[in-house]
TORKOL-26542 format. One record per atom (N, C-alpha, C, CB): x, y, z. Coordinates in steps of 0.05 Angstrom, whole numbers, plus 32768, in hexadecimal, padded with zeros to 4 digits. Atoms other than C-alpha are relative to their C-alpha. Glycine has a CB too. Example, Ala and Ser with C-alpha at 12.3 -4.5 7.8 and 13.67 -1.06 7.14 Angstrom:
<recs>
80127FE88000
80F67FA6809C
801280188000
7FEC80018019
7FF07FE87FFF
81117FEB808F
7FF18016800E
800980097FE3
</recs>
This chain:
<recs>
800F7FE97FFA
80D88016826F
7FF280097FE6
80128017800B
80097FF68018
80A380338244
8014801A7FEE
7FE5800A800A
7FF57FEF8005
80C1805B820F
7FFB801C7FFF
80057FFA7FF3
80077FDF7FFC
80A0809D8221
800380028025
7FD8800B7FF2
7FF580077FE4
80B8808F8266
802580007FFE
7FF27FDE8009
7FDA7FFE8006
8108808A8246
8006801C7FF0
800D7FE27FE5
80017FE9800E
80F580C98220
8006801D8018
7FE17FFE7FEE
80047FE37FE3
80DF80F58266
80227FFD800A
7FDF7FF48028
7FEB80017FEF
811A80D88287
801F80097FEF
7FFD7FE1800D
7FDE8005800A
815880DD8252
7FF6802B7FF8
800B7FDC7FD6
80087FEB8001
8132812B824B
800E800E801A
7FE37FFF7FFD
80007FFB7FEC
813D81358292
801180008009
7FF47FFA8009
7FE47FFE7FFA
818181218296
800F80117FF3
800C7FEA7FFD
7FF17FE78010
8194814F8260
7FFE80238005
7FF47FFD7FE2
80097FF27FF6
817481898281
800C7FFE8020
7FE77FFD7FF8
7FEB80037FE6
819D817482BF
7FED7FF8801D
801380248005
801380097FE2
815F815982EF
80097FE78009
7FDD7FFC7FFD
7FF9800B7FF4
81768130831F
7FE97FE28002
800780128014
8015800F7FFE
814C80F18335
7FFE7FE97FE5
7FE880148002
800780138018
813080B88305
7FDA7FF87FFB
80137FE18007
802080038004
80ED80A982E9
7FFE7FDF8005
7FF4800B7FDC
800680177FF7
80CB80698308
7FEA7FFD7FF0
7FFC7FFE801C
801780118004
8090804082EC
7FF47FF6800D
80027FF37FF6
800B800D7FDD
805E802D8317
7FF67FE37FFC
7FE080138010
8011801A800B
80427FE18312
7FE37FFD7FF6
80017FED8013
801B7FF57FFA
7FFE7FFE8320
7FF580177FF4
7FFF80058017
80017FF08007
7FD3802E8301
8007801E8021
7FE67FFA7FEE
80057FEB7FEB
7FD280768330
7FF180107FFB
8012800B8007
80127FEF800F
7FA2809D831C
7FFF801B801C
7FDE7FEA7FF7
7FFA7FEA7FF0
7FB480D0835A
80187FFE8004
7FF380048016
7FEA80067FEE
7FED80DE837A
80047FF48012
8007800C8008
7FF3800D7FE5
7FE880C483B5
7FFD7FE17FFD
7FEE8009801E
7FFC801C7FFF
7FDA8082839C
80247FF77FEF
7FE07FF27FEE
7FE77FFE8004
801B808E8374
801B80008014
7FFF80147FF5
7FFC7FF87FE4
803680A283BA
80077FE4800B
7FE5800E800F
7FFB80207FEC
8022805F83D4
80187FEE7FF5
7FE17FE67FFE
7FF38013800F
80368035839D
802480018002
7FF580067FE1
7FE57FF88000
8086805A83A5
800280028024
8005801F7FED
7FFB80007FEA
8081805883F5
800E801A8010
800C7FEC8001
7FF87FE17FF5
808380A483FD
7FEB80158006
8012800F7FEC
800E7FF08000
806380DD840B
7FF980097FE9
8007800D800E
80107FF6801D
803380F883DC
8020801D7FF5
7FD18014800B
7FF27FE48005
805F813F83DB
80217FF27FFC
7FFC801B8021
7FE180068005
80A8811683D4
80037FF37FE9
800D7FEF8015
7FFC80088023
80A08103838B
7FF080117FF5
7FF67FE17FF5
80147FEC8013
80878132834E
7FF97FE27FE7
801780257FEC
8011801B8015
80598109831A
7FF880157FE8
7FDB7FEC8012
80137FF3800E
8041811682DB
7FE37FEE7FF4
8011800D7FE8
800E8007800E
8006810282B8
80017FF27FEB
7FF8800E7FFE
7FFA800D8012
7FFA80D58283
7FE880037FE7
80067FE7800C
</recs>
């Protein structure tokens, strides 16, 4: 995993958020293609920006 990708996630565990941060293979440049790429609804995953 990129290391600002091990940074969000070991942040996020320490802060007590549940879940895990994924990488996508693909760029996403929206959500919903983010969406696709994870086989969910746009609204059942939060994203951030890069």
């Amino acid at each position: 995993m990129h290391p600002s990708a091990v940074n969000v996630a070991d942040t996020l565990r320490r802060l007590g958020v549940r879940g895990r941060v994924r990488e996508l293979p693909d760029p996403a440049p929206t959500a919903a293609a983010a969406a696709a790429q994870l086989g969910c609804e746009v609204g059942a995953a939060s994203f951030a920006g890069h």
